[in-house]
N, C-alpha and C positions, 0 to 999 in steps of 0.2 A: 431673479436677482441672486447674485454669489456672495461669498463673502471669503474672502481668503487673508491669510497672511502676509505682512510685507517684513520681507529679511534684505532688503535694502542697504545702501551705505546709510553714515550717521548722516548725512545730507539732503538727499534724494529723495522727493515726493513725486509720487506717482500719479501720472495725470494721463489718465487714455485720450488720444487724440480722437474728435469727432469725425465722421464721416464726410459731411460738409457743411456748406457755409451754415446751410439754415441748422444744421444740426448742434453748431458751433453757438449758433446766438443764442436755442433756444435753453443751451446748457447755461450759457451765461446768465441771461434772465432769468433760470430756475435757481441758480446760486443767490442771485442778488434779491433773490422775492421771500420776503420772511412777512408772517403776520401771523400777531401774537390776541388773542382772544380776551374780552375785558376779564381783569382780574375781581371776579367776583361773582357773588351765589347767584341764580340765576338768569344770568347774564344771556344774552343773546346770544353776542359776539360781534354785535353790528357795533361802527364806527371807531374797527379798528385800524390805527393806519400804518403806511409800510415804513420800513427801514429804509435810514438813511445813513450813509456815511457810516458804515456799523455800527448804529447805535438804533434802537428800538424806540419809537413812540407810541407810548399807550391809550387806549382808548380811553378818552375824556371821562366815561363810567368806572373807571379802575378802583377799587378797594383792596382791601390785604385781605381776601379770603382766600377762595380754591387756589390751588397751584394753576398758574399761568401755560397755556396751552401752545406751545411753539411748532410752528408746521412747515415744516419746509420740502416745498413742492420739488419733485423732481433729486432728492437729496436722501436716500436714504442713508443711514451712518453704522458703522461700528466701531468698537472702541480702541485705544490701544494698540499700535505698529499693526494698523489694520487698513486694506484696500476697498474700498466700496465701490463695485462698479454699477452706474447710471445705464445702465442697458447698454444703446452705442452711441449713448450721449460725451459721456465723460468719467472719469473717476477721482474719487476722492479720498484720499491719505491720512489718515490720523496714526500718527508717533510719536514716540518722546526721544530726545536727543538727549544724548552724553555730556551734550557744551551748555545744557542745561546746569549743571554742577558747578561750572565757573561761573556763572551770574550767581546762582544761590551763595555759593563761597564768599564772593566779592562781596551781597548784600549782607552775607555774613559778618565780614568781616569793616565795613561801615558801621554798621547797628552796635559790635563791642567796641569801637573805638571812641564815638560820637558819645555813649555813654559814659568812659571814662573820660573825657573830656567834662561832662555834666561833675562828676564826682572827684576831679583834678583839686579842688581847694577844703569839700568838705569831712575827709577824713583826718585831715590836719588845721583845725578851724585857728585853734587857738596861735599856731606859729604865721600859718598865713594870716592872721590878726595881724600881727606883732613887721609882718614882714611889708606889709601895706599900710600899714600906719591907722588901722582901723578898728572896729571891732567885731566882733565874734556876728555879731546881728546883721552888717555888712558884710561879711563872709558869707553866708547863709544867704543872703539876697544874687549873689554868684550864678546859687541853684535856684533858687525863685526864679530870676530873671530868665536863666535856661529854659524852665519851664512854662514860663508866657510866652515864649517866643514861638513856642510849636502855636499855640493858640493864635497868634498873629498871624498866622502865614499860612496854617491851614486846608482857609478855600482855594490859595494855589496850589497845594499839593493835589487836592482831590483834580483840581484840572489839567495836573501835569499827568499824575498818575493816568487819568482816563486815556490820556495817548498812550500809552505803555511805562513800563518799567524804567526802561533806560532813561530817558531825558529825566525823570525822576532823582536814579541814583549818581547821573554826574550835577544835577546842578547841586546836591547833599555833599558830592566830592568837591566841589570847588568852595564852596561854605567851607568845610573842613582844613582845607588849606590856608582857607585866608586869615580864618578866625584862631587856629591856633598861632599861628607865625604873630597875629596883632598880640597875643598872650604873649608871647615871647618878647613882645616888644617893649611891653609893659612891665616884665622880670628879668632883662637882661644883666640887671646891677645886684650882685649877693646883697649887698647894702639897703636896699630896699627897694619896692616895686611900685607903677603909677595904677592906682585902682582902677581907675577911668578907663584907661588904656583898655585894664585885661575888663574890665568889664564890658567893652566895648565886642572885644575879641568872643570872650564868651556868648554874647547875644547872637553875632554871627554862625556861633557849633550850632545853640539851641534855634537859631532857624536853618540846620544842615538838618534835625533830626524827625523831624514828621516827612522828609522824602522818602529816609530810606524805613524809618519805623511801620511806617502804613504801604509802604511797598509790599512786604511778605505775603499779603491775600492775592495780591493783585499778579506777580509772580509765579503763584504755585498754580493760579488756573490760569494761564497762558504755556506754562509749561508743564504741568503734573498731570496727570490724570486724576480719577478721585478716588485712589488705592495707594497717594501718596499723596494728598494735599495736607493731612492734617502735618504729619511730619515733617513737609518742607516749611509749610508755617512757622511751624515748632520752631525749626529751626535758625529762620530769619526772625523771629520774633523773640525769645529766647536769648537771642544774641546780647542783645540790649540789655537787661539783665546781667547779664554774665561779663560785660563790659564794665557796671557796676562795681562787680564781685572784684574784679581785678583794680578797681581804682580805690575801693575798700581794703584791699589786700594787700598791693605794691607802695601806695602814694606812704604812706608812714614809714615804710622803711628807707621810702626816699630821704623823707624829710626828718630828719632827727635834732634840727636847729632851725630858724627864721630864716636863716641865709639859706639856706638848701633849700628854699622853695623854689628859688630861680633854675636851680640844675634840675626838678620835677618837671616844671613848665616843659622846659626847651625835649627832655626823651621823651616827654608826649608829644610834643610838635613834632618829631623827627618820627617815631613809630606813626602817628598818624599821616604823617607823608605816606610813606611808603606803605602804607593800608588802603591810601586814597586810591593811587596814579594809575591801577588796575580799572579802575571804571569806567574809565574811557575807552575800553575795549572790549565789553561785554559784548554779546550779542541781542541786538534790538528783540528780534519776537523768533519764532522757531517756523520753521520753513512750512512746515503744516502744522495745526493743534494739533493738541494730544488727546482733543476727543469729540462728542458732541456739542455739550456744556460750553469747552473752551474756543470756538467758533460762532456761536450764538453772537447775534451784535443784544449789544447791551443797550439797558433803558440808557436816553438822554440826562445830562442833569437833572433837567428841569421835571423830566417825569421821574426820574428816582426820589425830590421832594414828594411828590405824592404816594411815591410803597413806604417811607418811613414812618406816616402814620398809623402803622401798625401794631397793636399793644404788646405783641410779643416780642417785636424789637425792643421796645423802650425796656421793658422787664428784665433782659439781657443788659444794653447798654448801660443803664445808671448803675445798676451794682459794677459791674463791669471798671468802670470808671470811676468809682467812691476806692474800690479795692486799688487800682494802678494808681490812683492818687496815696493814699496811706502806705502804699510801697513808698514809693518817691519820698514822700515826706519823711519816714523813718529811716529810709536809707540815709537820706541827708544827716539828719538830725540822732542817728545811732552813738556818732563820736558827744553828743551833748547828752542823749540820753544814759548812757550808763558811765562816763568819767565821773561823775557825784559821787558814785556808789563806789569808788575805789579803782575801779577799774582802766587799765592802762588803753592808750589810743590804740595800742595793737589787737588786746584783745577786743574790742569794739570793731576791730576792722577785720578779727577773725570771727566775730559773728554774724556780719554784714557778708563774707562769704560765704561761709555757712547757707545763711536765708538762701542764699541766689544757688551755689553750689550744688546741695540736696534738692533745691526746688528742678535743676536741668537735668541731672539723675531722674527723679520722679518722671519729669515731662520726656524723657528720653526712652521711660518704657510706657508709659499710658499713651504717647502718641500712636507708636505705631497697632497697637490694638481697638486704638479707637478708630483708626484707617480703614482696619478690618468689619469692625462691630456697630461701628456709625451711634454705639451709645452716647450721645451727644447730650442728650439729656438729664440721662443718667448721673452722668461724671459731673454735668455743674450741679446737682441738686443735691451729690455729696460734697462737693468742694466746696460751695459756699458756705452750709453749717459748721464746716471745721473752720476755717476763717476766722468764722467772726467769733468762732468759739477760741480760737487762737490768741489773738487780741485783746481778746478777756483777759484771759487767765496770762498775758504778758504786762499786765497791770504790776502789780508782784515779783515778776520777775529780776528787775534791777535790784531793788530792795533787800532782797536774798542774800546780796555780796558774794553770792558764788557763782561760779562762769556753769554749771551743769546747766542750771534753771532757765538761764534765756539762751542759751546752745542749743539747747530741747525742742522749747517752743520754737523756735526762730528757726530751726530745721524743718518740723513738722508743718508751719506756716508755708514757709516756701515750697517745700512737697504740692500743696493744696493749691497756693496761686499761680507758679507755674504749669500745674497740670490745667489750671482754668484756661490760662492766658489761649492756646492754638484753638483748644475745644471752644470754648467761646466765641474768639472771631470768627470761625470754619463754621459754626452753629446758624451766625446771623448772617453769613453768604448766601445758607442755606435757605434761611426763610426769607428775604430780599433778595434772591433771585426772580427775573434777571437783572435786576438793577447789578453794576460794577462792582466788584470786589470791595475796591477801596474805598467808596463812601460810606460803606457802616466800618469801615475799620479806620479810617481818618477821624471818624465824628469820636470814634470809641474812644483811641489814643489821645484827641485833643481832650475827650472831657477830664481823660485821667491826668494830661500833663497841669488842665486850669486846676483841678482839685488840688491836686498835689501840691502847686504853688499855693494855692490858698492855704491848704492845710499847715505847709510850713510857716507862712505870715500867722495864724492862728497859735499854734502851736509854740512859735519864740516869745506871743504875746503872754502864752500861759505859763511861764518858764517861772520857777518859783525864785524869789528874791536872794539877796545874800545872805539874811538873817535867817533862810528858813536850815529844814534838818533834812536831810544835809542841804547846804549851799545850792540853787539854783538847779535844783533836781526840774524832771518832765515829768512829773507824776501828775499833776492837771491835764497836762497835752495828751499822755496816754491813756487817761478815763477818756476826754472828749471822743479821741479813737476808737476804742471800745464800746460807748455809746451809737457812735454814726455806724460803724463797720455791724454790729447786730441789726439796726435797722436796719439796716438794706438784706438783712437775711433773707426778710419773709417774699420779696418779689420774683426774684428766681423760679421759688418752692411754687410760685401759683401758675406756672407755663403748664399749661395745658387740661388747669381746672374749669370748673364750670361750663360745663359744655364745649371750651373752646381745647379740643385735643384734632380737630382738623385744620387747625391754624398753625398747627406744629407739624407740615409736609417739610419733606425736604427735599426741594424742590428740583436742585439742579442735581442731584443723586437720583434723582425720579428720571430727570431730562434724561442723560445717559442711557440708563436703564431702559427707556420709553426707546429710543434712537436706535439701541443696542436692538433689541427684539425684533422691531421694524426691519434692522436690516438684515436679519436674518430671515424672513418670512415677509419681507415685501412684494409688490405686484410685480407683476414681469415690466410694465414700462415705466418702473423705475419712480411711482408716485407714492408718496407718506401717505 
């Protein structure tokens, strides 16, 4: 068996024609014949059963232990704009395309929009109060309710996602459409706007945003290989954030009176137009993978519930999702936490930049090293102590009355949660492989959007009265924070204690590497 190079157009996969008929079939059924070994210590390997519809069923004995054994008969692989030929059976193509970059752009450019749309009323709480005929605590329910919504809707994502990407990101682009233009419906009049309405409209963004949020896992191993997945992560994940920053940063200078809420509304509905109407031209899946990993059929649903019981997923997910919650919530709630303290809506929304800003910087160079390094473990078991040590010491901060002290931390915070955000999801790929990309990163994002909602319900309730010093300060809401955000320190810290450092493969980085070597030094008739 060979292994050469493919220099190819950006289109073109290479598929050696077989000799004849039977030669033809028997390529076929060596393609479609996968069987995956029970996941667990000394496992036989009996009753495991085959792939259907590319998707993997596991042996009824499955645990979360040894890395999963994938065999595929007649299939040797190598990685990367690479040919593998089957003897004179057939051959097989793994590349990465160019048109790769227009899907990632587009989910890029959904995840910043979908975002600012979430953060559209609460950097201006008090005018869109005033402009709604509401109050500040109903403004604030805007982003609560955004973030139920991914909770709601969810289990469809993960079953949209399982077909691929694309039907994911238009049906998030049609959401986007409809639910801003109903905001606009709601704020057509300077005079004042129908709550109802934009809340309405609102609920619709926040169920456009777990298509494309938990898309970026699902994305990068259909098209990346694993020498760019954390990066493209980064990237499409990150977004969303960063769409934040910019609704933190713009919406105030919008808004300088009650009435200008309504001309806010409407350049968000018109930029998210034309952010959306791209999506519907992406390209579905890439002509060949891009590797071993990314052609593997993946567990079924219904067996991916059985690899989440895995203690090292859960260890990962809840801090994971206690931290995307207390983002959220503070993002929201940044404009009520530091206005007591003197401080102007602008500068509140130049710190809310700040968080997110520095924190993409940060993730913009830790990603690609982590690509390299695969310290996956490493990087969260720094990131998380700074965190929850961040949070602490932001206790204080407002209080200050000077803009250095929560500029500081609020830089340094986001440095740490940003650099968590790709390494984390990319982490739990890794150890729930083969289960699909998107179901630990759908379950992860939903638990951060439920928290986040709650935390903000919690956090308006702790809001200190008008008699207190100063007026209706968050100084209760940011102990409670500080409190939750250290507990969840220690969980992390225990991946790979007590005996359990074989539970910490990484699996589909193995797979690759296992496929790679194989097909270099495989049998001459072509069998793994």
């Amino acid at each position: 068996m060979s292994s050469r190079s493919s220099r190819k157009s950006d289109d073109e996969a290479t598929v050696r024609p077989a000799t004849n008929d039977d030669d033809i079939d028997a390529a076929k059924k060596a393609r479609d014949e996968y069987a995956l070994n029970p996941i667990g210590t000394g496992s036989s390997g009996k009753g495991s059963r085959s792939a259907k519809g590319g998707h993997l069923r596991l042996a009824s004995s499955s645990d979360d232990g040894d890395e999963p054994n994938l065999v595929a008969t007649g299939q040797p692989e190598e990685v990367e704009n690479a040919s593998i030929e089957n003897g004179d059976r057939g051959s097989v193509t793994y590349k990465v395309y160019k048109r790769r970059w227009f899907g990632l752009v587009q989910l890029t450019l959904l995840n910043i929009i979908v975002s600012w749309d979430w953060l559209t009323f609460s950097p201006v709480s008090q005018d869109a109060a005033i402009y709604y005929n509401t109050s500040e605590s109903a403004i604030n329910w805007l982003s609560t309710a955004f973030l139920f919504s991914f909770v709601v809707i969810f289990p469809v994502t993960i079953y949209a996602l399982h077909w691929g990407p694309k039907p994911s990101i238009i049906t998030s682009a049609v959401l986007v459409l409809a639910g801003n233009w109903i905001r606009y419906a709601g704020s057509h009049s300077r005079d004042g706007g129908l709550y109802g309405v934009v809340m309405f409209g609102q609920i619709l963004t926040g169920l456009a945003q777990p298509f494309v949020l938990s898309a970026p896992t699902r994305f990068s191993d259909m098209w990346f290989t694993n020498r760019g997945r954390v990066a493209a992560t980064a990237l499409g994940s990150l977004a969303n954030p960063f769409g934040a920053a910019l609704g933190q940063l713009v919406v105030p200078f919008m808004v300088t009176r009650p009435g200008d809420v309504s001309n806010a509304v409407l350049y968000v509905a018109i930029i998210s137009s034309v952010a959306a109407l791209p999506s519907f031209f992406i390209p579905a899946a890439p002509p060949t993978p891009p590797g071993p990993s990314g052609s593997r059929p993946k567990a079924t649903l219904r067996d991916s519930l059985r690899l989440l019981k895995s203690l090292e997923i859960w260890l990962i997910l809840v801090p994971y999702s206690i931290y995307v919650g207390f983002f959220n919530s503070v993002s929201s709630l940044l404009n009520q936490i530091m206005m007591p303290y003197g401080f102007s809506s602008d500068d509140a929304g130049i710190a809310g930049a700040l968080l997110i800003v520095v924190g993409l910087v940060a993730s913009a160079i830790s990603s690609p090293i982590l690509d390299r390094t695969k310290a996956f473990l490493l990087a969260i078991k720094v990131a998380v102590p700074l965190i929850g040590l961040c949070y602490l010491i932001f206790i204080w901060m407002p209080g200050t009355r000077d803009l250095a002290g929560p500029y500081v931390v609020l830089s340094i915070l986001g440095a740490a949660s940003f650099s968590l955000v790709p390494v984390a999801l990319e982490f739990l790929c890794e150890l729930s492989y083969p289960m699909s990309p998107e179901v630990t990163s759908t379950i992860a994002w939903a638990g951060g959007q439920l928290l986040g909602g709650a935390f903000i319900v919690i956090s308006d309730a702790l809001k200190a009265g008008p008699e207190a010093d100063p007026p209706e300060n968050m100084n209760r809401a940011l102990i409670f924070t500080a409190v939750i955000a250290l507990a969840a320190v220690p969980m992390p810290l225990m991946l790979g204690l007590f005996g359990r450092g074989d539970k910490l493969v990484m699996r589909r980085v193995r797979s690759d590497e296992r496929h790679r070597d194989v097909g270099s030094s495989g049998n001459d008739d072509g069998t793994v």
